[in-house]
Steps between C-alpha positions, in 0.01 A plus 500: 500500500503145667234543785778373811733788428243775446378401831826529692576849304110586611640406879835649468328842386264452819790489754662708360229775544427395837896563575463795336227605704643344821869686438293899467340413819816404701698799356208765541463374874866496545516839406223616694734320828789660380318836504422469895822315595785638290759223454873655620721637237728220495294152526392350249236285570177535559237412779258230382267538848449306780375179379071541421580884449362599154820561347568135594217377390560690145888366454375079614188586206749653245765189615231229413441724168832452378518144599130441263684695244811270517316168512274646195784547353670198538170308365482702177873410391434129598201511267711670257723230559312233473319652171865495341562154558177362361519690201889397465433165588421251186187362437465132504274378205358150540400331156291247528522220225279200398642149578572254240 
């Protein structure tokens, strides 16, 4: 594997862990909320906290998450990218020839 793109799979598989991570904390504290303040019947959205609350703090952590995870992303398909067109690209061969 060419070294650049196992790198950017290496940090693609790290944010996406870390969202991973970030998302089960955010839903497990959400839940925990929703358990002591029951949203009504009919709305559906859902409190994110007073901003510096904990569920705040979760959701802005899992926010930058997906952000890493989209700029990771991004990288790995440029380098992809870039791999296709060198290898697509022809190779200019210089031959060098005595003069007369």
């Amino acid at each position: 594997m060419v070294p650049e793109l196992h790198l950017r799979k290496r940090m693609l598989t790290r944010c996406y862990r870390r969202f991973l991570a970030a998302d089960l904390a955010w839903q497990r504290a959400a839940e925990e909320a929703a358990a002591w303040f029951p949203a009504p019947s009919h709305s559906r959205h859902m409190a994110l906290g007073n901003p510096g609350s904990r569920i705040r703090q979760l959701y802005e952590i899992r926010a930058r998450t997906v952000a890493q995870l989209q700029v990771a992303r991004d990288k790995l398909q440029t380098a992809q990218h870039r791999l296709a067109r060198r290898r697509t690209q022809p190779v200019l061969v210089l031959r060098l020839t005595r003069a007369p």
